[in-house]
C-alpha positions in Angstrom: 8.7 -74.0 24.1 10.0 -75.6 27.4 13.5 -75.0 28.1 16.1 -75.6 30.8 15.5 -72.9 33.7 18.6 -70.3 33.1 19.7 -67.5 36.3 17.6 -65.1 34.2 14.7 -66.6 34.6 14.2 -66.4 38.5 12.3 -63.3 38.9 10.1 -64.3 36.1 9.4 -67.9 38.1 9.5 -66.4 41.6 6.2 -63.9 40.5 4.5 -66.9 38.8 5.1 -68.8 41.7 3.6 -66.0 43.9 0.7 -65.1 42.0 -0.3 -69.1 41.0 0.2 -69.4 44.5 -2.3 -66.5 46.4 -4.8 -67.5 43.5 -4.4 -70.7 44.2 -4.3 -70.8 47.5 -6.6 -68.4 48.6 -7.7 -70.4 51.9 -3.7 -69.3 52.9 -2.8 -66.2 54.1 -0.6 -64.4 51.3 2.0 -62.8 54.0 2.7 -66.8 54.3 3.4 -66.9 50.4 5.7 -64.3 50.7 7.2 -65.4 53.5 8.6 -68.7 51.2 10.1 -66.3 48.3 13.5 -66.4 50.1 14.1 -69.8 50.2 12.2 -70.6 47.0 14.9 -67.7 45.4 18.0 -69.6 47.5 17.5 -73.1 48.3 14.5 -74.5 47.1 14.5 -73.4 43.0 18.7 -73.7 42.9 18.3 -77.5 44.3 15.6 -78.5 41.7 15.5 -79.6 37.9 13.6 -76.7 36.9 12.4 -76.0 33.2 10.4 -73.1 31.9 7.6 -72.7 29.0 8.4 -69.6 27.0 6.3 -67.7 24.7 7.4 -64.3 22.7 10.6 -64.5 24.8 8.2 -64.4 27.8 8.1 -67.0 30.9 4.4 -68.4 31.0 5.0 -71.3 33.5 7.2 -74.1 35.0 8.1 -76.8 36.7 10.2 -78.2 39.5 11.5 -81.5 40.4 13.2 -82.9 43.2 14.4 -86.3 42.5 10.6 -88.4 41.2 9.2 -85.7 43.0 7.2 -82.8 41.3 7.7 -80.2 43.9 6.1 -77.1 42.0 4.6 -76.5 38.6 2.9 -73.2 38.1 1.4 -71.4 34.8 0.9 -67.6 35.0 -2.6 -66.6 36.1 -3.3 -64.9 33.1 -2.2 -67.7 31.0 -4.0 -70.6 32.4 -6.5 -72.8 30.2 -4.3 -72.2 27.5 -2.8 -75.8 28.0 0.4 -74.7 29.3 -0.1 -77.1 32.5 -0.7 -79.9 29.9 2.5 -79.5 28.8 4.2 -78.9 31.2 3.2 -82.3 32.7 3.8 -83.8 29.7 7.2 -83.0 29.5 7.9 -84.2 33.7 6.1 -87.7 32.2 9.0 -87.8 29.9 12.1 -86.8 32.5 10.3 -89.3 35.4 8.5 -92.4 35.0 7.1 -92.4 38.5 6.2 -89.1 39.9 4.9 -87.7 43.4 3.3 -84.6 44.3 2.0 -83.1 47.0 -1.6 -80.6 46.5 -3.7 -79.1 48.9 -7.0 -81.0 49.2 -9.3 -77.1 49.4 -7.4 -76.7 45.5 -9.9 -78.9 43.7 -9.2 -77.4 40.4 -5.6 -78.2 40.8 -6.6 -82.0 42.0 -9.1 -82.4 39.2 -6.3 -81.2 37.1 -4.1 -83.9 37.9 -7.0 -86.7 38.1 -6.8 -85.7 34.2 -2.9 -86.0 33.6 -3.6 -89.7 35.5 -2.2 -89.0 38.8 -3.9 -90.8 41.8 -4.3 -90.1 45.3 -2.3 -92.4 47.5 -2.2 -90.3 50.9 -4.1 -87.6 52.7 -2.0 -85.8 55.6 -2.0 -82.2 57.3 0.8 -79.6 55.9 3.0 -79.3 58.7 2.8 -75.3 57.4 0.1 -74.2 56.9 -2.6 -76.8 58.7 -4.4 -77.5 55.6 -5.4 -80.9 54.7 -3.2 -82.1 51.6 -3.1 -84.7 49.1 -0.5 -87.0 48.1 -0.4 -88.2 44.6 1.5 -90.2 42.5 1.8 -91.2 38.6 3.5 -94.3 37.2 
């Protein structure tokens, strides 16, 4: 089920986020990954609408939005292709009826992902972080 994000639930996100993210993300440098756990733990996940999907009282994925924008959504590694991410989605379609995202352009799986959830690309710019080319996209 996908539920409101509770305190409780921060470790649980913060290691999906991790993990999703090295896997992910494996053209970035994990030491840069956990550089961000800090501020995703103090500013960035308290400042968001954040909703989990749980499964046998266990945290399998979730989302985060900042305003229309979907600033994270993450499934646990070993729990991807299950169609988690599908609803996951599907629930931001119903909180937002215009959304934007940002994705790295190297994470094709991720892109081809949201090509499928009907998200199109509107902008291509350099993360001012990392130097990686990313991708704007947006739904509506």
């Amino acid at each position: 089920m996908i539920r409101e994000f509770i305190a409780s639930d921060m470790d649980s996100v913060l290691s999906i986020w991790l993990e999703s993210s090295v896997k992910a993300h494996d053209f970035v440098e994990r030491a840069f990954w956990e550089s961000r756990l800090d501020d995703m733990r103090s500013i960035y996940i308290p400042n968001s609408e954040t909703y989990v999907y749980e499964s046998d009282n266990e945290v399998k994925g979730f989302f985060s939005l900042h305003d229309d924008t979907l600033a994270a959504i993450f499934v646990a590694p070993g729990c991807q292709g299950e169609g988690i991410g599908q609803k996951l989605i599907a629930k931001v379609k119903s909180l937002r009826q215009h959304i934007t995202l940002n994705v790295y352009k190297e994470n094709q799986r991720t892109v081809a992902f949201y090509k499928h959830c009907g998200f199109r690309e509107v902008l291509e710019r350099k993360d001012p972080h990392t130097g990686h080319l990313e991708l704007v996209m947006e739904f509506n």
